[in-house]
Backbone as CSV, one residue per row, in Angstrom:
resi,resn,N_x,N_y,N_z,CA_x,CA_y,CA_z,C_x,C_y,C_z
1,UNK,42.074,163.823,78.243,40.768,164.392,78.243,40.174,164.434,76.831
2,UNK,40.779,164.884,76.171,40.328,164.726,74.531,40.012,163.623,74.016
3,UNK,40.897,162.643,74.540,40.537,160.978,74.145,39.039,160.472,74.626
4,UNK,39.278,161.302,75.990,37.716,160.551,76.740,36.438,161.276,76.251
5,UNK,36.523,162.121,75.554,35.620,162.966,74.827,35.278,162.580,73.540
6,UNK,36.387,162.543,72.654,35.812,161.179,71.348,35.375,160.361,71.993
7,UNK,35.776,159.466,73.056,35.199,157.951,72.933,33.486,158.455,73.613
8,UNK,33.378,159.608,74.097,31.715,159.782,74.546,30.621,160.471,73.506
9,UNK,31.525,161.113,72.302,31.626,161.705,71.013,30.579,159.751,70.318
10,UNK,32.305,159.049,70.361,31.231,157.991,69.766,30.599,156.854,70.445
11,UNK,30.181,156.684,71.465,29.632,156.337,72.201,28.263,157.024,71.688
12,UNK,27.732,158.247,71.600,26.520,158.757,71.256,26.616,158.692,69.554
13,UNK,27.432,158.547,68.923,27.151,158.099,67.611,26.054,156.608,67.388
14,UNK,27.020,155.509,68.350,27.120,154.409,68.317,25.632,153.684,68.821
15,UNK,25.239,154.517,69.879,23.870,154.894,70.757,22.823,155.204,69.648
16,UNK,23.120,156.372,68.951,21.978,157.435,67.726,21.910,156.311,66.922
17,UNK,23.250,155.188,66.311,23.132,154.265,65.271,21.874,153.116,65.269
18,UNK,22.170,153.036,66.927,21.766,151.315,67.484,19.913,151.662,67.819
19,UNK,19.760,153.334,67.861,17.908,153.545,67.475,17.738,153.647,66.627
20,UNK,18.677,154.296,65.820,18.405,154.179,64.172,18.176,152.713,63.799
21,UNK,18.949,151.439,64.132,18.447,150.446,63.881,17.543,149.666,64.131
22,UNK,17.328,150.050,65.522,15.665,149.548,66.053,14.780,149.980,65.289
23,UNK,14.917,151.199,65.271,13.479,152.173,64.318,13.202,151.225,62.919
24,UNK,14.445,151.330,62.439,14.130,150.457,61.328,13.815,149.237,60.893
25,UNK,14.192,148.487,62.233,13.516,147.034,62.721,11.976,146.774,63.179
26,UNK,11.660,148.024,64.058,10.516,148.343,63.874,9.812,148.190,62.807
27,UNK,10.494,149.581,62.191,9.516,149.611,60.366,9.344,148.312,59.303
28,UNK,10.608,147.118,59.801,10.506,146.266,58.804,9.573,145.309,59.602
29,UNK,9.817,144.962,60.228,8.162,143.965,61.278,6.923,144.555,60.883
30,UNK,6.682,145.964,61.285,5.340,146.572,60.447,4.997,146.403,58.955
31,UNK,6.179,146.540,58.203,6.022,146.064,57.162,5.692,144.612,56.585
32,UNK,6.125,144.113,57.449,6.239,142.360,57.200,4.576,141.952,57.532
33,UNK,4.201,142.578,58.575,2.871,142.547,59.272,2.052,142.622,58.307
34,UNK,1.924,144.004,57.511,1.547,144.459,56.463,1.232,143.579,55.697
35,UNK,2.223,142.952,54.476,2.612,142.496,54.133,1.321,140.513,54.362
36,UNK,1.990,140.537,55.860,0.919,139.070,56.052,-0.591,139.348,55.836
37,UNK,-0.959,140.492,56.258,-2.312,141.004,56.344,-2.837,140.666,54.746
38,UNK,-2.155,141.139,54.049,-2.575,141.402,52.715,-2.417,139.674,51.765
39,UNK,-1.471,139.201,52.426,-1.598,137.890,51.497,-2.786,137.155,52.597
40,UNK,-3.286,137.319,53.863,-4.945,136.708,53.902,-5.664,137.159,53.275
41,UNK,-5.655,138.721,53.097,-6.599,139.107,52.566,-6.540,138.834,51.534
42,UNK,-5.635,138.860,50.080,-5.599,137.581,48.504,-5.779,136.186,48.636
43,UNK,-5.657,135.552,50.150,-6.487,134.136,50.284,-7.354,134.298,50.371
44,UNK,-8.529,134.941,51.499,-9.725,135.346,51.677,-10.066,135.844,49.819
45,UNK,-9.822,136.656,49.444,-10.605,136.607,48.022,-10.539,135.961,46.800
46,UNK,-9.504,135.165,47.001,-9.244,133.845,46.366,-10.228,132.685,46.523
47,UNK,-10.217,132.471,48.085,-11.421,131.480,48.610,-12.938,131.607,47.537
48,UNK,-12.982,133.307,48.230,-14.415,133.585,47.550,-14.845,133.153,45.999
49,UNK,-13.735,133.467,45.060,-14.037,133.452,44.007,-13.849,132.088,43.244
50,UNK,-12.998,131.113,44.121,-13.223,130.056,44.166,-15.179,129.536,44.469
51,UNK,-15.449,130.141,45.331,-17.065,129.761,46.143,-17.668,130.165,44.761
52,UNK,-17.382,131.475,44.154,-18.718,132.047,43.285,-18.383,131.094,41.707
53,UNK,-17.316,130.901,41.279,-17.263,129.936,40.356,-17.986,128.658,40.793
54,UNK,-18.141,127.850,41.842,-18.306,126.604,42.085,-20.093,127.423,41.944
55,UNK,-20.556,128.250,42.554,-22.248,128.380,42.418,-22.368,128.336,40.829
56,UNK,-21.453,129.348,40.032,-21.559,129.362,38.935,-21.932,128.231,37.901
57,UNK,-21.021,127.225,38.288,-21.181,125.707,37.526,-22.415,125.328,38.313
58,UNK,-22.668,125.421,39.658,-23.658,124.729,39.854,-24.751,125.257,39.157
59,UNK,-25.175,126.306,39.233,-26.237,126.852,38.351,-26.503,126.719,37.109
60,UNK,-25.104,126.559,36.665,-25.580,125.873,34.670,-26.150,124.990,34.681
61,UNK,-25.857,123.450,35.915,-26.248,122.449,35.855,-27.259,122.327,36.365
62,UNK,-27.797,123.283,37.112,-29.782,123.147,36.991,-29.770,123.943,35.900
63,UNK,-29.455,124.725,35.284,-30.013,125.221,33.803,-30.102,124.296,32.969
64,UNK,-29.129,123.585,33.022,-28.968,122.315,32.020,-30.207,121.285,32.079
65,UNK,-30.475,120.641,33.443,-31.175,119.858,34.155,-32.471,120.454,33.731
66,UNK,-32.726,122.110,33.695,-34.155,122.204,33.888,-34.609,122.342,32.217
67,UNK,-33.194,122.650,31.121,-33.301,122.191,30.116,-34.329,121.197,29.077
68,UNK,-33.679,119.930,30.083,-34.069,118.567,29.900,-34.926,118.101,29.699
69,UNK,-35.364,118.837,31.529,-36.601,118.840,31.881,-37.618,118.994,30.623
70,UNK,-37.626,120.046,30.149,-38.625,120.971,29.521,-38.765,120.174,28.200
71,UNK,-37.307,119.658,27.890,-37.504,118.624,26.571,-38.292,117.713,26.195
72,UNK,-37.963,117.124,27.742,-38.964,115.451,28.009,-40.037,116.004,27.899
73,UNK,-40.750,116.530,28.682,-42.283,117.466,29.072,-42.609,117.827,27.278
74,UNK,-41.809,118.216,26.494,-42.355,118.516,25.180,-42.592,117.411,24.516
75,UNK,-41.460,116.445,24.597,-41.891,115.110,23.880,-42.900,114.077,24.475
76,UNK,-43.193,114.658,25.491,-44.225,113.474,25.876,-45.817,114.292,25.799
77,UNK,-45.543,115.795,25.865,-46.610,116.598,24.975,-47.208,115.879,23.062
78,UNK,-46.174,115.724,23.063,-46.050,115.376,21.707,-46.449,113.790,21.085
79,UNK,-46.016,113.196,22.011,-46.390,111.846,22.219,-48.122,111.717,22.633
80,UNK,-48.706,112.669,23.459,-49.880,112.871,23.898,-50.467,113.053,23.042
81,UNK,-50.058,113.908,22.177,-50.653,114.795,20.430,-51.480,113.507,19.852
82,UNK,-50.087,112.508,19.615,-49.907,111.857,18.863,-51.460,110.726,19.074
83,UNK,-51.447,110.707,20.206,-52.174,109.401,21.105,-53.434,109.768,20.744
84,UNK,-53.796,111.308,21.028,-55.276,111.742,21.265,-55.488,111.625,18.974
85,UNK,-54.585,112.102,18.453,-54.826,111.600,16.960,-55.118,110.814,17.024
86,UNK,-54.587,110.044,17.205,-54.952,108.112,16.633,-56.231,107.773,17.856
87,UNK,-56.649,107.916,18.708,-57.810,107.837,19.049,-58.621,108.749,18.197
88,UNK,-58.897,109.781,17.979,-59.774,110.222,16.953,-60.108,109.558,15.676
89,UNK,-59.069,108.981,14.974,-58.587,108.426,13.658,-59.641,106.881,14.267
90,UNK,-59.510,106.643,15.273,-60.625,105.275,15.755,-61.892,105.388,15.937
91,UNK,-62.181,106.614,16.716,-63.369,107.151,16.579,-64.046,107.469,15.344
92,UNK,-63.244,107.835,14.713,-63.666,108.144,13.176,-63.914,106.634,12.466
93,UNK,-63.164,105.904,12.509,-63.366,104.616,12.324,-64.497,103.995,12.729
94,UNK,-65.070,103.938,14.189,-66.073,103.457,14.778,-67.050,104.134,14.196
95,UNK,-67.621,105.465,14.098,-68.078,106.169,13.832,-69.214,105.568,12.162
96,UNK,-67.734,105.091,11.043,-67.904,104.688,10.167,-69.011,103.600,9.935
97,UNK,-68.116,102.799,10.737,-68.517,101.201,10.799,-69.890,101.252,11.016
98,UNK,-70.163,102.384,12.498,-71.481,102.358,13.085,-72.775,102.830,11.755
99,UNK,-72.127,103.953,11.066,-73.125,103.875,9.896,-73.371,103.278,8.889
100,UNK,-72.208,102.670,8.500,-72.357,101.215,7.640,-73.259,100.220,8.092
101,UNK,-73.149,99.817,9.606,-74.233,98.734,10.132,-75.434,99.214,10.097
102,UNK,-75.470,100.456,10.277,-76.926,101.612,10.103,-77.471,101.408,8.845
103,UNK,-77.172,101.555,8.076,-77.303,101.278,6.378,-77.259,99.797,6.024
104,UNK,-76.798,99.239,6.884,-76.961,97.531,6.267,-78.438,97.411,6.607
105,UNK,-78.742,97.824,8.120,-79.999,97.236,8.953,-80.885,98.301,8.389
106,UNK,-80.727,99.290,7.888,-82.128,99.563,7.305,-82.081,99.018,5.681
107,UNK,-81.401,98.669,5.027,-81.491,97.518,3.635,-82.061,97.066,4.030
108,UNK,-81.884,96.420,5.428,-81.983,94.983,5.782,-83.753,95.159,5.953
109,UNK,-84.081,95.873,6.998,-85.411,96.350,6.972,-86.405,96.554,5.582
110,UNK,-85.582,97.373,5.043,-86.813,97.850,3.492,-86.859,96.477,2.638
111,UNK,-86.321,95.603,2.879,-86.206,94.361,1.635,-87.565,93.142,2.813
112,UNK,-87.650,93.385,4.073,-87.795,92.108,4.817,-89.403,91.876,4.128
113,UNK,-90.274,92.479,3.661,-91.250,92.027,3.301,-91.520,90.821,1.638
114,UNK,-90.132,91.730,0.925,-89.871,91.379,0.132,-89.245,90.120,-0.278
115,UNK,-89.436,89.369,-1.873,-89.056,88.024,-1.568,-87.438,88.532,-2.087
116,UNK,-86.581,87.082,-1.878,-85.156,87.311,-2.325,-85.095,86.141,-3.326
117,UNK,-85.091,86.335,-4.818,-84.834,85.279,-5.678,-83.317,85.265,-5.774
C-alpha cells in the first residue's frame, strides 16, 4: 500500500511537471509569435524608410533639374541683353549715317546754285 501511494505521489508530480511544461511551451510559441510580429514590423519600417530616402533623392534631382533650369533661362536672358545691345549699337549706327546723308544733301542743296571750280 505505501508503494502504491508513492507511485500516485509521483504520478501527480509527473502530471504537475508535464503542465508545467506545456505552460511553458505555450509561453515560448507566444513568445516566438511575438518575436515574428516585431521583425515584420522592422521590415515594414525598413521598407518605408527605404520609400522616403528614394523620394528624398528624387527630389534633389528636380532641385537639381529645376536648378538648371533657371541657369539656362538666365543665360539666354543674358544672351537677349546682349542682342537687344547690339541692335541699339545699329540703330545708333543707322541713326548716324541717316544724319550724315542729311548733312551731305543739304551741302548738297546750299552749293546747287553755285558754280564748282
Amino acid at each position: 500500500m505505501y508503494w502504491r501511494k508513492g507511485t500516485t505521489v509521483l504520478s501527480d508530480i509527473v502530471t504537475s511537471l508535464s503542465d508545467i511544461v506545456t505552460s511553458l511551451s505555450d509561453i515560448v510559441t507566444s513568445l516566438s509569435d511575438i518575436v515574428t510580429s516585431l521583425s515584420d514590423i522592422e521590415t515594414s519600417l525598413s521598407d518605408i524608410v527605404t520609400s522616403l530616402s528614394d523620394i528624398v533623392t528624387s527630389l534633389s534631382d528636380i532641385e537639381t533639374s529645376l536648378s538648371d533650369i533657371v541657369t539656362s533661362l538666365s543665360d539666354i536672358v543674358t544672351s537677349l541683353s546682349d542682342i537687344v545691345t547690339s541692335l541699339s549699337d545699329i540703330v545708333t549706327s543707322l541713326s548716324d549715317i541717316v544724319t550724315s546723308l542729311s548733312d551731305i544733301e543739304t551741302s548738297l542743296s546750299s552749293t546747287d546754285g553755285a558754280e564748282i571750280s
